[in-house]
KOLZA-298911 format. One record per residue (C-alpha): residue number from 1; residue in three letters; y, x, z. Coordinates in Angstrom, 1 decimal. Example, Ala and Ser with C-alpha at 12.3 -4.5 7.8 and 13.67 -1.06 7.14 Angstrom:
2
resi	resn	py	px	pz
1	ALA	-4.5	12.3	7.8
2	SER	-1.1	13.7	7.1
//
This chain:
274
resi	resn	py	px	pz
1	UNK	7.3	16.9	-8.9
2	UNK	5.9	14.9	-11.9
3	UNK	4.4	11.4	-10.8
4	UNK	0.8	12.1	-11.8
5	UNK	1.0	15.1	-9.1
6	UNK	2.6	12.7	-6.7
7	UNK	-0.1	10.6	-7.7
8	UNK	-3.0	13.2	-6.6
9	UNK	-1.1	14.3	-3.4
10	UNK	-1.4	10.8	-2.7
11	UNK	-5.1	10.0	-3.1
12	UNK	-5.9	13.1	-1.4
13	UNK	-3.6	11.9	1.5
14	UNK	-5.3	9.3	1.4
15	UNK	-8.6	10.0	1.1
16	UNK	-8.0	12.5	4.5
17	UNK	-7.1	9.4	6.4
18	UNK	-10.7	8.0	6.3
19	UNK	-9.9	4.2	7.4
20	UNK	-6.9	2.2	7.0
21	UNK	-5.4	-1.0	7.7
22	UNK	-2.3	-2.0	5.4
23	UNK	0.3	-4.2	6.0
24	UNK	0.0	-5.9	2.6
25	UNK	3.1	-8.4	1.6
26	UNK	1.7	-8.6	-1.8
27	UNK	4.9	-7.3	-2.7
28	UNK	5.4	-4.5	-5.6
29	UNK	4.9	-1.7	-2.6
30	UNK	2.6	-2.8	-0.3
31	UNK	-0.1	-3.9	-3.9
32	UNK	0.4	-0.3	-5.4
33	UNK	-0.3	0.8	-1.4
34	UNK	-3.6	-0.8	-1.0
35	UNK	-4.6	-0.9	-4.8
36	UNK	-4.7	3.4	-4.2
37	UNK	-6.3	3.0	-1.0
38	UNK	-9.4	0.7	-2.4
39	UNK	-9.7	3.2	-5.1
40	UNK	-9.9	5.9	-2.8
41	UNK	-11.7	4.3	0.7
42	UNK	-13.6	1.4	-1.2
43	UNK	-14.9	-0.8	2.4
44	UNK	-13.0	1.4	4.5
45	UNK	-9.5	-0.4	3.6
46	UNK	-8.6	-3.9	5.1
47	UNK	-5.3	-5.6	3.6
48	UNK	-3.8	-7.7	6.8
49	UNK	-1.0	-10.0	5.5
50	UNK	1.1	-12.2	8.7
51	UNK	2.1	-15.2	7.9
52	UNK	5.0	-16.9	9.7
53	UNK	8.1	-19.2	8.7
54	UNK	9.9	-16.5	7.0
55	UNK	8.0	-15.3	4.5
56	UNK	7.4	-18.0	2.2
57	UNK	4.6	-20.0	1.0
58	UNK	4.4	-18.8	-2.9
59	UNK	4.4	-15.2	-1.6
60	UNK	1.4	-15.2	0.7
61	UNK	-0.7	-17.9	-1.9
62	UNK	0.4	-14.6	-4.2
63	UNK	-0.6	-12.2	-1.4
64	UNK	-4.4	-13.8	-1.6
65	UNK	-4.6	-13.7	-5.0
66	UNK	-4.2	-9.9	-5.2
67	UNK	-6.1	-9.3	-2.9
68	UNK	-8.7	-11.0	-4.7
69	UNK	-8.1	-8.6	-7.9
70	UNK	-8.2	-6.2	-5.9
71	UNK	-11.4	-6.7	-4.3
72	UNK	-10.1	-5.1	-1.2
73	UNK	-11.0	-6.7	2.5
74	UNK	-8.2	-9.4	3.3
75	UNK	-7.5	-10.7	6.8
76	UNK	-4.5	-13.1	7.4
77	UNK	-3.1	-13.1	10.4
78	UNK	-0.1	-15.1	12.3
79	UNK	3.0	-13.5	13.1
80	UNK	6.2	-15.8	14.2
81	UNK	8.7	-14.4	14.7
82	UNK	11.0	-17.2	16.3
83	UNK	9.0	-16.6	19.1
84	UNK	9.7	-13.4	19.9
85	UNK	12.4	-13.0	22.7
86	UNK	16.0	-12.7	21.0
87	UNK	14.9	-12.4	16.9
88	UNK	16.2	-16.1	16.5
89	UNK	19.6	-14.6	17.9
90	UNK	19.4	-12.7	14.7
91	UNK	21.3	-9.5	15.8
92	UNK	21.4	-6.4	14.0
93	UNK	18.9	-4.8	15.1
94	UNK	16.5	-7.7	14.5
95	UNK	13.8	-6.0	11.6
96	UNK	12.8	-3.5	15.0
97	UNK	11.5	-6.9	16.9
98	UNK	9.9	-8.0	13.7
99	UNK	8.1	-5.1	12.6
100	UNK	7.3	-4.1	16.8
101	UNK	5.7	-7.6	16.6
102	UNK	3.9	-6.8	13.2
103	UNK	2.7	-3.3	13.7
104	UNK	1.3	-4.5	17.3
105	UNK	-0.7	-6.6	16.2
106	UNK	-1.5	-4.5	12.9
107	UNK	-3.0	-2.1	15.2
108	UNK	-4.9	-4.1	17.3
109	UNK	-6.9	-5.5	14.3
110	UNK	-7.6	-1.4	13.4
111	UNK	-9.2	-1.3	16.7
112	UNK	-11.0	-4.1	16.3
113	UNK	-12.0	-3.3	12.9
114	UNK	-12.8	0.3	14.3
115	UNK	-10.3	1.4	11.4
116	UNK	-8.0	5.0	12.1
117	UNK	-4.6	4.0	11.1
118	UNK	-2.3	1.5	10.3
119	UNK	-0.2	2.1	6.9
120	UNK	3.0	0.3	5.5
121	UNK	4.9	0.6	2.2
122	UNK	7.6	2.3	2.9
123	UNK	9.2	4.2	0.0
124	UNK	11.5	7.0	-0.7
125	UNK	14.2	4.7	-1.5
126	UNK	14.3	2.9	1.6
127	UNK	16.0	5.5	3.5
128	UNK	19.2	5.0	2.0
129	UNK	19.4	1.6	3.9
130	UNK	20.0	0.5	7.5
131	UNK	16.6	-0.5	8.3
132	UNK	15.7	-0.5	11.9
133	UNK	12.1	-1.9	11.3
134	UNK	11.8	2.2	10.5
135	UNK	11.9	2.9	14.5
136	UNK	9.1	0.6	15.1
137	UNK	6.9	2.2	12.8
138	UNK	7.5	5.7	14.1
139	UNK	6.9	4.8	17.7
140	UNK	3.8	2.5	16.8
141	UNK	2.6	5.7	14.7
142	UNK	2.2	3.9	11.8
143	UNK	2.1	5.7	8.8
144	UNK	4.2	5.2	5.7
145	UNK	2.4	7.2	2.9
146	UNK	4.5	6.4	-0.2
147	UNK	7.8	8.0	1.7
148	UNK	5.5	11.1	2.6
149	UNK	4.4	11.5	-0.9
150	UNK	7.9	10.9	-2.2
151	UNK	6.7	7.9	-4.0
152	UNK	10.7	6.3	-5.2
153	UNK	10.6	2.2	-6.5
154	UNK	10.6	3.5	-9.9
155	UNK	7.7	5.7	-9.6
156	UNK	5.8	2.6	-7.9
157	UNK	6.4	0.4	-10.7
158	UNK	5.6	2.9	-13.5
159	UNK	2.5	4.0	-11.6
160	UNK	1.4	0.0	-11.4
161	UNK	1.7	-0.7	-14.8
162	UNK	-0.6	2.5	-15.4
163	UNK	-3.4	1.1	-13.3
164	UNK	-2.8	-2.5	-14.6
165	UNK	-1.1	-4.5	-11.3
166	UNK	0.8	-7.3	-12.1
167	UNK	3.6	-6.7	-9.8
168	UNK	4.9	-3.8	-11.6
169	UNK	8.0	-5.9	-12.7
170	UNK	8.1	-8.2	-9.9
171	UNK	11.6	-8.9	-8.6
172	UNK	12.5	-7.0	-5.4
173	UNK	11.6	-9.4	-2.1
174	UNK	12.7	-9.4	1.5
175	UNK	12.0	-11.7	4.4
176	UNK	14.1	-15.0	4.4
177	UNK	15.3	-13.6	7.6
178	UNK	17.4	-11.5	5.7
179	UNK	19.4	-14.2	4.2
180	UNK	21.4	-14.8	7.2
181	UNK	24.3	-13.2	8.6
182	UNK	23.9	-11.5	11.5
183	UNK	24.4	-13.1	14.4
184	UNK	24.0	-16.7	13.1
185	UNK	21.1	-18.0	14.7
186	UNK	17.9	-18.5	12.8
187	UNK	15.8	-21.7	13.0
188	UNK	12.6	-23.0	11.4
189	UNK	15.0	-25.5	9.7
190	UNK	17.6	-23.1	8.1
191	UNK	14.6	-21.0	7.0
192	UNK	13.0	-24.1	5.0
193	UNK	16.6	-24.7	3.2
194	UNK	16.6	-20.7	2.0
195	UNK	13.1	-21.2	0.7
196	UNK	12.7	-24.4	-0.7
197	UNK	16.5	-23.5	-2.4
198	UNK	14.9	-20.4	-3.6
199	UNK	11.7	-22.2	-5.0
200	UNK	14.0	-24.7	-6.9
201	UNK	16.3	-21.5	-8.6
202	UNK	12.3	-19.9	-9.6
203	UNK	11.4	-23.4	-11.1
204	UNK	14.8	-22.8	-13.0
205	UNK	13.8	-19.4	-14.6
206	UNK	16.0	-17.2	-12.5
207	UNK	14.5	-14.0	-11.2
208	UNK	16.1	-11.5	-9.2
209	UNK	18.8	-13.3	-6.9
210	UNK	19.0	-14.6	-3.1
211	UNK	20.5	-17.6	-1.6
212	UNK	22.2	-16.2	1.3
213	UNK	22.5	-19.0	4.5
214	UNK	26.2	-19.1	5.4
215	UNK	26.3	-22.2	7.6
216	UNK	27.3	-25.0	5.6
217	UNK	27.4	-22.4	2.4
218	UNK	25.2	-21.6	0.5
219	UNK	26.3	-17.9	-1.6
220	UNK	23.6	-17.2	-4.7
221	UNK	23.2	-14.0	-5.4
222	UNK	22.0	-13.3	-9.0
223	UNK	21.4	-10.5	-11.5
224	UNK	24.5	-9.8	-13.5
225	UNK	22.6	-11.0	-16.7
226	UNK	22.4	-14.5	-15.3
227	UNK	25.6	-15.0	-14.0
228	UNK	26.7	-16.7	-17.6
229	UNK	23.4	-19.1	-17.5
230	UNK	24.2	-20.5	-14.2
231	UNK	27.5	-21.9	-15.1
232	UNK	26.0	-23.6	-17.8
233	UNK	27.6	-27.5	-17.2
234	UNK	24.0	-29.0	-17.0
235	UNK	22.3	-26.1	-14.7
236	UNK	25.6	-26.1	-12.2
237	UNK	25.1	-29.8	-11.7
238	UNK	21.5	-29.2	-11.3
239	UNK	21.4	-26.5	-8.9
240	UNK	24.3	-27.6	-6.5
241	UNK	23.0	-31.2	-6.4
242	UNK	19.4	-29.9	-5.8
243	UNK	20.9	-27.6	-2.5
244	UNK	23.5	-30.1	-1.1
245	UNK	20.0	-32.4	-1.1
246	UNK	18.7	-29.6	1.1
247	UNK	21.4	-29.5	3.4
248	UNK	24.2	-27.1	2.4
249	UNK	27.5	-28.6	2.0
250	UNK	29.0	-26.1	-0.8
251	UNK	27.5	-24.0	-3.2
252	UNK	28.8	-20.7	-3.9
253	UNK	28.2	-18.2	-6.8
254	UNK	28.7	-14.4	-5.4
255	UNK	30.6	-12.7	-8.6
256	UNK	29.7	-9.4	-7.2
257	UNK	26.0	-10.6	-8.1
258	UNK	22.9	-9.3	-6.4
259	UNK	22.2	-5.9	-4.4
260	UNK	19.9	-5.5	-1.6
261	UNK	21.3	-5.2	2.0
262	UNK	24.2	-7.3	1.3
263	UNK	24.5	-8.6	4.8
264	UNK	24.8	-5.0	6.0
265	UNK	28.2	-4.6	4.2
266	UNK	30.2	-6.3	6.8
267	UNK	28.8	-4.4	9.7
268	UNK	28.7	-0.8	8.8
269	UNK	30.3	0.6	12.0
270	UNK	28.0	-1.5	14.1
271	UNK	25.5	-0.3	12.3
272	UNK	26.0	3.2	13.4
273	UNK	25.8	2.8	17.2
274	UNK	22.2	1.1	16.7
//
């Protein structure tokens, strides 16, 4: 199917919908997402971004300011997830209590805002990873209209830079969460190190990577193109100064470089008895 027909089938989806509420991250997905449904709905679209302490501060001042461009409806919301019973634990499982958390309280602002559905961003790609946060959705009846359209990450960033959204080549993002191995707790502390270590590798000029939380380790992932400008003598110094001042103890460089779901590799057989 050629992306403008996708594109169609997608409005007119849309458009039979009537009212929406959309989890908007103001990530690549979740922008194109509600960007389509103001176009189509106009007032009949509210974007509902959660804040809590894993999803960082530049992302939801971001969030706002798209929303703004937009000119779509924007309620912010708080969702911790720390405090829901056994996410801290971190097991593998723990995107299903994150999004059950989300999508809960997703829905009870589309009551309240006497809107029809809540929708996510959900793409045609994500279904080749383990995501659990999937389940919640379907049993919350939220509904994921890129993936029905067959909207892939590629056809979301061509079809943003069509209709002008400056995420169209924004780097990939996930919630810190998913810097930690699982099964190693996760605290408000740990949490801040990921961020405020990821911040300071942005204020260097890298795009694209992940400082993954190994206890006392800290293992960067980057792009494969920036492996080279990282061991440059003064950046090295920099960089691994700047995280043992945040807490870690050892700085790692991961020469296998960055891809998503990295802390699913170890775990693949667990993974298939969730």
């Amino acid at each position: 199917m050629q992306l403008e027909e996708k594109y169609e089938n997608l409005k007119k989806y849309i458009k039979e919908l009537g009212s929406v509420v959309v989890a908007f991250s103001g990530g690549v997905d979740s922008t194109f997402l509600t960007k389509v449904c103001y176009d189509v709905l106009k007032d009949k679209v509210m974007a509902v971004t959660a804040t809590s302490s894993t999803y960082p501060e530049r992302e939801f001042k971001e969030a706002i300011k798209l929303a703004e461009e937009i000119g779509v409806k924007h309620k912010i919301i708080r969702s911790e997830e720390l405090e829901i019973e056994g996410f801290s634990k971190n097991p593998i499982n723990r995107c299903y209590y994150c999004k059950s958390e989300l999508f809960s309280k997703l829905k009870k602002v589309a009551d309240e805002e006497g809107m029809k559905y809540v929708l996510d961003g959900t793409n045609a790609d994500d279904q080749g990873d383990f995501r659990p946060g999937r389940r919640a959705a379907k049993e919350l009846g939220v509904k994921s209209p890129l993936l029905e359209c067959g909207f892939t990450k590629e056809d979301i960033r061509e079809m943003s830079l069509k209709l002008g959204l400056p995420t169209w080549n924004k780097p990939a993002y996930a919630c810190l969460s998913s810097r930690f191995p699982y099964g190693e707790e996760i605290t408000s502390q740990k949490l801040s190190m990921v961020e405020r270590a990821e911040d300071y590798l942005l204020k260097l000029g890298f795009v694209g990577f992940r400082v993954r939380h190994h206890g006392d380790i800290a293992r960067i992932e980057l792009r494969k193109d920036q492996i080279n400008r990282m061991l440059n003598e003064d950046i090295r110094k920099d960089v691994v100064a700047k995280l043992k001042e945040i807490g870690f103890k050892y700085v790692a460089i991961d020469l296998e470089g960055y891809r998503t779901g990295s802390m699913n590799e170890v775990v693949s057989e667990m993974i298939q008895n969730v």
